[in-house]
C-alpha positions in Angstrom: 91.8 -46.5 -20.9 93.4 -43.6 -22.5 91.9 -40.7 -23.8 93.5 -38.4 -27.0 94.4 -34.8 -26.5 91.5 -32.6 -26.4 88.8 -35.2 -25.8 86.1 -34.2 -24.3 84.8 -36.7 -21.5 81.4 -37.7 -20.4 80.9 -38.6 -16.5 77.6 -39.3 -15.0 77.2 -38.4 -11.1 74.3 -40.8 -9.5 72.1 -40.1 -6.0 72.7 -36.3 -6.2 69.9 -34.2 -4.6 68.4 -31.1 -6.6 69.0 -27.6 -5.6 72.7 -28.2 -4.0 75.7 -27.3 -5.2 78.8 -29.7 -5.4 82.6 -29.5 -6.3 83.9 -31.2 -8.7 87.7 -32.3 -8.9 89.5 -33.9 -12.1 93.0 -35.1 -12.1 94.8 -35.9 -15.6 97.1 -39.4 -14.9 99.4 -40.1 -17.8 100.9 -43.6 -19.1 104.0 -43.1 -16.3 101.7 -42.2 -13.7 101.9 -38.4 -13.5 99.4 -36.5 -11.8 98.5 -33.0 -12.7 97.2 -30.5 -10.6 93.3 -30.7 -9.8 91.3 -28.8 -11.6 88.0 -27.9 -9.3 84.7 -27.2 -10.7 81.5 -25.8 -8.3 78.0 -26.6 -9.7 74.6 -26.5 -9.1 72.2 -29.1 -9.7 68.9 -27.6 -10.7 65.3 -27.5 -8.7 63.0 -30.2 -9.1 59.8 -29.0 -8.7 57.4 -32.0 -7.9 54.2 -32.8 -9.7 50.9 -30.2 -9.2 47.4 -30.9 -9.1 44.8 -28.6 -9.4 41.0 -29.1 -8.8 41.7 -31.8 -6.0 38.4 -31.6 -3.8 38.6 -29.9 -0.4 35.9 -31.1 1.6 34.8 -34.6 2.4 33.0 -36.8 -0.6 29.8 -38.3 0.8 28.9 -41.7 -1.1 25.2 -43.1 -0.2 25.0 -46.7 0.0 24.2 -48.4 -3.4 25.1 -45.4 -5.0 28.7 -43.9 -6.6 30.8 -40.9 -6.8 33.3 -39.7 -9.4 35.2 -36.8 -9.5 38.3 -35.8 -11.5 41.9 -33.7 -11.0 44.7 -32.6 -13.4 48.3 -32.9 -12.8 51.2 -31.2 -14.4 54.8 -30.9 -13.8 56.2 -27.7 -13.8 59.4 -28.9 -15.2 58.0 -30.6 -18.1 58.9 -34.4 -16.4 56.9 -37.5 -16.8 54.4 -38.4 -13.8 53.4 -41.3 -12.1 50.2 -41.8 -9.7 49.4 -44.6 -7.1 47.3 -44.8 -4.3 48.0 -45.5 -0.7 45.8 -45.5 2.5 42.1 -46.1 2.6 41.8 -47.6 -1.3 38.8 -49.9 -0.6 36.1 -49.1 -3.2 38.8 -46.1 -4.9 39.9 -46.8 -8.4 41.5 -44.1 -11.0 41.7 -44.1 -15.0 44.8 -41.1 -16.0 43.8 -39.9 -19.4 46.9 -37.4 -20.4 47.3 -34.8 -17.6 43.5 -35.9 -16.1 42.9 -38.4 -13.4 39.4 -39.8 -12.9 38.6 -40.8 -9.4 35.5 -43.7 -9.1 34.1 -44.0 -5.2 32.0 -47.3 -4.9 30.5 -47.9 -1.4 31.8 -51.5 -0.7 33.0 -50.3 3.1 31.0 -50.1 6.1 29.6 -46.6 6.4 32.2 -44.2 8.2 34.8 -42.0 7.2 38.2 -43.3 5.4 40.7 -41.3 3.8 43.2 -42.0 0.6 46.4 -40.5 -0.1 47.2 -40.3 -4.1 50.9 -39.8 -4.1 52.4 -37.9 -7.1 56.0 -38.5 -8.4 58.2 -37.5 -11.3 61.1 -38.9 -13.3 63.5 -38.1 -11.0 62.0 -39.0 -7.3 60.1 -35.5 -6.4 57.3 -36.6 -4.9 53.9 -34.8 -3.7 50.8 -36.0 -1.7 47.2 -35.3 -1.9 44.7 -36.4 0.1 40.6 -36.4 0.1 38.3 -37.9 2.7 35.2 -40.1 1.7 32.3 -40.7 4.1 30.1 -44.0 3.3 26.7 -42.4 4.3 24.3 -45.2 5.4 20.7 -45.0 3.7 17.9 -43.6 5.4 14.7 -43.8 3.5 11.9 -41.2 4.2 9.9 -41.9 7.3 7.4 -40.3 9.2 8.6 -39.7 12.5 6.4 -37.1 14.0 2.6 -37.6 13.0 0.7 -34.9 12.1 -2.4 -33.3 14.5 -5.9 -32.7 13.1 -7.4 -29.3 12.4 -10.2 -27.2 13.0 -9.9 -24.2 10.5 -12.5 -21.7 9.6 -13.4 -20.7 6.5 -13.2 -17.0 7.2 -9.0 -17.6 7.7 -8.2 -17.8 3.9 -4.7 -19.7 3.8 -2.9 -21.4 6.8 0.5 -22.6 6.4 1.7 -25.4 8.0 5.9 -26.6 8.3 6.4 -30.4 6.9 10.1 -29.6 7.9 10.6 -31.5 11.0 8.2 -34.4 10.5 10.3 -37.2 8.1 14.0 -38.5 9.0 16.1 -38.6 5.7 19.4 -39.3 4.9 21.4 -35.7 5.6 22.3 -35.4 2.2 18.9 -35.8 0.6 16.9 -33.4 0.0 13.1 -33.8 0.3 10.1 -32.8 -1.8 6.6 -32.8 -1.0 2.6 -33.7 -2.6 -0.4 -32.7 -1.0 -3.9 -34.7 -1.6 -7.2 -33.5 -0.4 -9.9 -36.8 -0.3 -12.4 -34.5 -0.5 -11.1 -31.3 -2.6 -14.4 -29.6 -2.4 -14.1 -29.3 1.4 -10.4 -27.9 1.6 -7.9 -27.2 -0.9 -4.0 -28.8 -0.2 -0.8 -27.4 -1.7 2.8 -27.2 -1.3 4.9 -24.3 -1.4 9.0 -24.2 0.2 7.9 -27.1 2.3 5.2 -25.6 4.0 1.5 -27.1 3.4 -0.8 -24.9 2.5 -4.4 -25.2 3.4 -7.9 -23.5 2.5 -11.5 -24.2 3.4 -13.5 -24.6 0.5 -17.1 -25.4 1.9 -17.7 -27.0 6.1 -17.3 -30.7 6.2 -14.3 -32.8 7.0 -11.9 -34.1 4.9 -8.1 -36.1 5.0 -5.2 -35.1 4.0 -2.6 -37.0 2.9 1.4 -36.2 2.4 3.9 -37.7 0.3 7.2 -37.1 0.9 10.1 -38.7 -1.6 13.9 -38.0 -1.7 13.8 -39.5 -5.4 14.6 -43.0 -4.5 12.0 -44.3 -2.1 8.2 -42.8 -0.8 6.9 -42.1 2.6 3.2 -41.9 2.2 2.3 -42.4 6.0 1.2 -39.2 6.6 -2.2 -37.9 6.7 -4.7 -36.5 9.4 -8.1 -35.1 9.5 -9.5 -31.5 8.5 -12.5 -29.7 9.8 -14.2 -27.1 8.2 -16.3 -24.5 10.0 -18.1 -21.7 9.5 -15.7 -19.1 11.4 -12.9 -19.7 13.7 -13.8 -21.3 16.8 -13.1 -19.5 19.7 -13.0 -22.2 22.0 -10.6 -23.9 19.9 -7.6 -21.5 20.1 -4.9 -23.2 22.2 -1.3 -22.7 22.2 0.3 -23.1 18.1 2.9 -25.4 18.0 3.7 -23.8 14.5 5.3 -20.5 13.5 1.5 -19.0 12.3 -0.2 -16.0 14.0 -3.1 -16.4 12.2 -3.5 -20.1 12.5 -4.5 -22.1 15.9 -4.2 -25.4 14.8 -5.7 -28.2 17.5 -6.1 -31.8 17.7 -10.0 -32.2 17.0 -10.0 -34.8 19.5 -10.5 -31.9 22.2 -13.7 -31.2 20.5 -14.4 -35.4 20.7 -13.3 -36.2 17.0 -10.7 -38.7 16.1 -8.5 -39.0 13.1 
């Protein structure tokens, strides 16, 4: 095909990497076959950045069973391409809605509880690619339950508060957090409370009375515990033995020592 005096030409070069510079060499042929000299031309293709995302979670998602996790990222490209997204490793339970530069991530439980990890792979129009990865841990359920029962007390009325730890005596799923309430059967004969999960207790008047904790993460109840309360006039001597609590003040013992029962 010929081409008229001072034509300019088009040529598209395929599969050439960015950032690296190449020669170019043109040769004029005319009708006879005459060559001319080559004319040689260096270039440099330009950098492609690939695609960035920002906000990408750090540390390990945990997703409870029966429950669900959503978090979101943005993407941009620094050279003002079009992006792509897909998904690759661990994408069990991962699905992802791109609304203009955002991607929404959805974590649904439907794999055995353990940690997995999914790769989101990032690409523009022409082929730069990034990865980003995030780790999900399926965290199995564990209701609270009352694993270390509580002992009875003698307290005197003479020792104003005495302040006992509930940390310590439920299991819970690690990522709950519990909360406590505190029920005297008898609120004339001790006062109950909670305060930073510590049971507080006061003699009112000398009898004995139960009290009962309730200890929910905000999905299920553990009311198992409860034990039994004496009053007394004054601390009993006789009565202080070693405090498995933090207190000074406060000797709490199992009133079986003095022949009750809970």
């Amino acid at each position: 095909m010929g081409h008229s005096l001072g034509e300019t030409l088009k040529y598209d070069f395929d599969d050439l990497k960015d950032n690296t510079t190449y020669s170019v060499a043109v040769v004029a042929v005319d009708r006879w076959g005459n060559l001319s000299e080559p004319m040689i031309q260096k270039c440099t293709t330009r950098l492609n950045h690939a695609p960035e995302a920002t906000n990408f979670p750090t540390e390990a998602i945990e997703v409870m069973e029966n429950d669900r996790k959503s978090f979101s990222f943005n993407v941009a490209d620094p050279d003002g391409h079009n992006w792509d997204i897909k998904a690759t490793g661990e994408t069990k339970g991962v699905s992802y809605t791109v609304k203009g530069n955002t991607v929404i991530v959805n974590l649904v439980p439907v794999l055995e509880a353990g940690s997995y990890n999914c790769i989101f792979v990032l690409s523009d129009d022409l082929g730069a690619k990034a990865e980003k990865s995030f780790t999900f841990k399926i965290v199995k359920y564990i209701p609270p339950q009352l694993t270390k029962p509580f002992e009875n007390y003698i307290i005197g009325l003479d020792e104003g508060i005495v302040t006992i730890p509930l940390t310590g005596h439920y299991t819970h799923s690690s990522n709950t957090q519990l909360t406590y309430k505190a029920t005297a059967a008898n609120g004339s004969i001790a006062a109950a409370t909670i305060h930073n999960d510590n049971l507080q207790l006061k003699g009112m008047a000398k009898g004995v009375t139960r009290i009962s904790i309730a200890a929910t993460d905000g999905r299920e109840t553990s009311s198992d515990g409860s034990f039994q309360v004496r009053v007394v006039e004054k601390e009993v001597g006789s009565c202080l033995c070693r405090l498995p609590y933090s207190s000074t003040k406060r000797h709490p013992c199992p009133t079986q020592s003095r022949g009750e029962t809970g």
